[in-house]
C-alpha positions as CSV (number, residue, x, y, z in Angstrom):
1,X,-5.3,-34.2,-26.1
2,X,-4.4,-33.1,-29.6
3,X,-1.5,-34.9,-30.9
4,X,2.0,-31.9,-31.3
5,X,0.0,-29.6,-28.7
6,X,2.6,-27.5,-27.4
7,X,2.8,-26.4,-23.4
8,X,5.0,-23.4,-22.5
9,X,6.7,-22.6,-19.3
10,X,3.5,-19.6,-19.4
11,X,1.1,-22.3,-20.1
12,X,2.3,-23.9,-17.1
13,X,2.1,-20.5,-15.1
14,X,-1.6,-20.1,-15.7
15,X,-2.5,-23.4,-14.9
16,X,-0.9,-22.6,-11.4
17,X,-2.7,-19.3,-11.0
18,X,-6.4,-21.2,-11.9
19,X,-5.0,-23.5,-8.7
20,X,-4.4,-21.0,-6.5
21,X,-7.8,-18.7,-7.1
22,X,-9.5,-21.7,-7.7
23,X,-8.4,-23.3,-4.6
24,X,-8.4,-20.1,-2.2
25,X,-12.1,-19.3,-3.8
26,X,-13.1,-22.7,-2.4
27,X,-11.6,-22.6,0.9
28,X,-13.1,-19.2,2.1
29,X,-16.2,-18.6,-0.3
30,X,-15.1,-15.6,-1.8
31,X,-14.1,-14.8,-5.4
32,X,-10.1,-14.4,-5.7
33,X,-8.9,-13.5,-9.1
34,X,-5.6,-12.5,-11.0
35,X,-4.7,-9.9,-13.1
36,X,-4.2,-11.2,-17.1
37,X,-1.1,-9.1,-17.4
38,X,1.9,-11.2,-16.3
39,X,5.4,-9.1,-15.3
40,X,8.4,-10.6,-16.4
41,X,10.9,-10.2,-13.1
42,X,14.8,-11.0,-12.3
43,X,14.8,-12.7,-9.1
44,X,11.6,-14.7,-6.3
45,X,12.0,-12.7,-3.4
46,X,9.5,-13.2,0.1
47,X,8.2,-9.7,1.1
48,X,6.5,-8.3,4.0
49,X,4.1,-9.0,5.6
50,X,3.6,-12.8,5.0
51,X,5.8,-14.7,2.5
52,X,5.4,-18.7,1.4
53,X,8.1,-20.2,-0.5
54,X,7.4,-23.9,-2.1
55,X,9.7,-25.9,-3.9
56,X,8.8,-28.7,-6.7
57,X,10.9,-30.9,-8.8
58,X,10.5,-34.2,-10.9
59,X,9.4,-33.3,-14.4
60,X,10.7,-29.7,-14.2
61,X,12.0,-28.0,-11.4
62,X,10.1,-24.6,-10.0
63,X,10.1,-22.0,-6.7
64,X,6.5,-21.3,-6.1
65,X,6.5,-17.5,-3.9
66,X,3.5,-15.9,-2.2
67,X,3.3,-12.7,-0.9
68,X,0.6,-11.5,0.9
69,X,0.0,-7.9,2.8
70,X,-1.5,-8.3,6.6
71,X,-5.2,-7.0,5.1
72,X,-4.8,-10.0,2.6
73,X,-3.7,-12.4,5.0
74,X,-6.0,-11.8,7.6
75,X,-8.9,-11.8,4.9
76,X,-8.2,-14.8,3.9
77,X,-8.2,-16.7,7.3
78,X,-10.7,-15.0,8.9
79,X,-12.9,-16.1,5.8
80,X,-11.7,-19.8,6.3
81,X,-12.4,-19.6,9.8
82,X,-15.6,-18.7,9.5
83,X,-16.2,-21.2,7.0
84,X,-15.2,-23.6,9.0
85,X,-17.8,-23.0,11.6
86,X,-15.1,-21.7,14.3
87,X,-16.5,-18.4,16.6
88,X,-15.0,-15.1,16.9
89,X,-13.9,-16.0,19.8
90,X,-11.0,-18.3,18.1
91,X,-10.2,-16.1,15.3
92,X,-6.5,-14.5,15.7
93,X,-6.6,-11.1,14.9
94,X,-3.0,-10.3,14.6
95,X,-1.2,-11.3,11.0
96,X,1.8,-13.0,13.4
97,X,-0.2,-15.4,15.0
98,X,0.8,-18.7,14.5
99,X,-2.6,-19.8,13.5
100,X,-2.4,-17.4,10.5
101,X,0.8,-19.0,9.2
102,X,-0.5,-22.7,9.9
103,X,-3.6,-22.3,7.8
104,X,-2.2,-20.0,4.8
105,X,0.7,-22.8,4.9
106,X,-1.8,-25.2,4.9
107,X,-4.5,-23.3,2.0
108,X,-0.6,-23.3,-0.1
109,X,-0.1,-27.0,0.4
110,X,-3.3,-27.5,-1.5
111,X,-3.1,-25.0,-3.9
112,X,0.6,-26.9,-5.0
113,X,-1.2,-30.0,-4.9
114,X,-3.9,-29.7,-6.8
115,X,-1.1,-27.8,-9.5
116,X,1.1,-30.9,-9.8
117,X,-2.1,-33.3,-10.0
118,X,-3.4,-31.4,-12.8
119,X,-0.3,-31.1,-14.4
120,X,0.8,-34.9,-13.4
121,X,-2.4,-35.8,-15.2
122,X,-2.4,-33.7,-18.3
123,X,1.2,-33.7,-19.1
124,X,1.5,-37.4,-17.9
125,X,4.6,-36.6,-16.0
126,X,5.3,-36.9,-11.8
127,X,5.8,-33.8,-9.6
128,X,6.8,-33.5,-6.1
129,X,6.6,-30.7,-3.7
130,X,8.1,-30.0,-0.6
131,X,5.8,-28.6,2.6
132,X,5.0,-25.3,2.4
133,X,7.3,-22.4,4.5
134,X,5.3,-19.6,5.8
135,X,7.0,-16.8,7.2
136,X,5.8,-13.2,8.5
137,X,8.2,-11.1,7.7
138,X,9.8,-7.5,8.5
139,X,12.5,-7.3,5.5
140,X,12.8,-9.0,1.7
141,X,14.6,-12.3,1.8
142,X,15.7,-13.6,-1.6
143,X,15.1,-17.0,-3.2
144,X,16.5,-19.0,-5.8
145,X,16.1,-22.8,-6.7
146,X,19.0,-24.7,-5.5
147,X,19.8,-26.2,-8.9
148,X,21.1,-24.6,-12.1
149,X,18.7,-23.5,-14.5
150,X,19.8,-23.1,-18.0
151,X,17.0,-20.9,-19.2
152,X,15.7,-18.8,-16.0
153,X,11.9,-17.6,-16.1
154,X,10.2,-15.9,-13.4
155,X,7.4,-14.5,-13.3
156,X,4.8,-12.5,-10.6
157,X,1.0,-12.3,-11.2
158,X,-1.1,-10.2,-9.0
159,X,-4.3,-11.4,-7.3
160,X,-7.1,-9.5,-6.0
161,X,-9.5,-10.7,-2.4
162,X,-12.8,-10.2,-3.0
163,X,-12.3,-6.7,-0.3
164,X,-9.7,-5.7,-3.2
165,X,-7.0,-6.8,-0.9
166,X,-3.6,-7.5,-3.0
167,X,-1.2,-10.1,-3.0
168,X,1.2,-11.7,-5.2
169,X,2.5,-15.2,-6.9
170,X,6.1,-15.3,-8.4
171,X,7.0,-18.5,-9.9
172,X,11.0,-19.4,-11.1
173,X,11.7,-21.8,-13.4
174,X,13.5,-22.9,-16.4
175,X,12.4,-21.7,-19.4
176,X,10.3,-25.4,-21.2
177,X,8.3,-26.9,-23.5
178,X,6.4,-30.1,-23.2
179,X,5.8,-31.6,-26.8
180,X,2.8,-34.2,-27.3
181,X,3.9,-36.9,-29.8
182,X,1.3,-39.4,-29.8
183,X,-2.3,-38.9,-28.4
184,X,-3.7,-39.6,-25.2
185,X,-6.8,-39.2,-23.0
186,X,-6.7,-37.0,-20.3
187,X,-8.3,-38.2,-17.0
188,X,-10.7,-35.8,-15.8
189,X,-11.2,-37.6,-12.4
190,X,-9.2,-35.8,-9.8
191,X,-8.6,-37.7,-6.7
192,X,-7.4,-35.5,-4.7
193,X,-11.2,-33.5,-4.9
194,X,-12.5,-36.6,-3.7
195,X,-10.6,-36.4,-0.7
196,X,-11.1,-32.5,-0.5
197,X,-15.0,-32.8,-0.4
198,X,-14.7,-35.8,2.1
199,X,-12.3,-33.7,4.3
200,X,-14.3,-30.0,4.2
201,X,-17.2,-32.8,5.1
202,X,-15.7,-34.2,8.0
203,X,-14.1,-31.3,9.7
204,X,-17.9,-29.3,9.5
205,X,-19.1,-32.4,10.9
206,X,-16.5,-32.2,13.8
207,X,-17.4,-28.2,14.1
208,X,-21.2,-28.8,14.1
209,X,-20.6,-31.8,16.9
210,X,-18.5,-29.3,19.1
211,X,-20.7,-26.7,18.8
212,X,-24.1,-28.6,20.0
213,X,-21.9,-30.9,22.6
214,X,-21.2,-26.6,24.0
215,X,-24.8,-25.8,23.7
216,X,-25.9,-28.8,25.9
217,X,-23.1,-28.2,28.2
218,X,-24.6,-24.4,28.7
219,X,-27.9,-25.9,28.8
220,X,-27.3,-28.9,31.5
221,X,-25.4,-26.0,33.8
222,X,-28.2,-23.5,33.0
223,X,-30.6,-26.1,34.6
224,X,-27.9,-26.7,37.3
225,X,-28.1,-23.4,38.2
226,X,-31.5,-22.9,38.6
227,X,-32.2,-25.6,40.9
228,X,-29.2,-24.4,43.0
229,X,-27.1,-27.4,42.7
């Protein structure tokens, strides 16, 4: 990196919203994208119908909100789910089900991740995140950070599902600017992908073996049946 680069608190913001379409895109094959205009707001707020709060701290303190609509929600599983290899059959098709709000919770916990590791590695400083809250909601609930912020930015960006489904990132945090004094070599290798791939890898495998270990149980009782035993 260029020695006196400057990174702003909005610099920061987009390299969050590359995570999270980058990371949803991934995860359920589809093309997510945000909206280049960013709205300044007062106040991180969860809204109906699904709302995930994330909290980070360690070289700057943030709130990281998500709000998605049921359509956007359930788009978003369902595509994972399918993905994934799983049948209809186990697919939830109500927005409250618990299953929606463990794997948006879980799709969030990545997208946070792989934020602070790109961040950890090209502003050379540590992040930590808490575990993702996911919540489906009836009324607005609003958030602050529990510290004191001197200079208070917050932001909301609007994302698009590839069926044009909307939902929304607000991120709250003080207002920064990371300074490079000397230069340095970013490292493009990203563990955390490593494990990713390996993971998605594993859990197909797991889907694939379930699925033919089914088949040869319907084909072993098939037989059964036939010979009246």
């Amino acid at each position: 990196m260029r020695k006196n680069h400057t990174i702003t608190t909005d610099d920061i913001l987009i390299k969050l919203c590359h995570s999270l379409a980058d990371v949803l895109s991934r995860a359920t094959e589809s093309h997510i994208k945000y909206s280049p205009m960013v709205q300044k707001i007062n106040k991180t707020s969860l809204k109906p119908d699904i709302g995930c709060f994330v909290l980070f701290d360690g070289g700057f303190t943030g709130l990281v909100v998500t709000n998605f609509s049921a359509a956007a929600a359930m788009e978003l599983y369902q595509s994972y789910m399918l993905r994934m290899g799983f049948p209809d059959t186990d697919i939830a098709i109500h927005h409250t089900a618990d299953d929606v709000a463990n794997i948006l919770g879980e799709l969030m916990n990545q997208v946070v991740g792989d934020f602070t590791g790109k961040i950890g590695r090209e502003l050379k400083i540590s992040i930590t995140q808490n575990q993702p809250k996911m919540l489906a909601l009836h009324k607005q609930i609003i958030l602050s950070v529990d510290t004191n912020l001197d200079r208070p930015q917050v932001r909301r960006v609007s994302f698009t599902t590839e069926k044009n489904n909307i939902f929304y990132l607000e991120l709250a945090m003080d207002k920064t600017e990371f300074i490079q004094l000397e230069e340095f070599e970013i490292d493009e290798q990203d563990p955390d992908a490593i494990f990713e791939t390996a993971y998605d890898a594993q859990q197909q495998n797991q889907v694939t073996s379930f699925n033919k270990n089914t088949k040869n149980s319907n084909d072993n009782q098939d037989l059964l049946d036939q010979l009246g035993l």
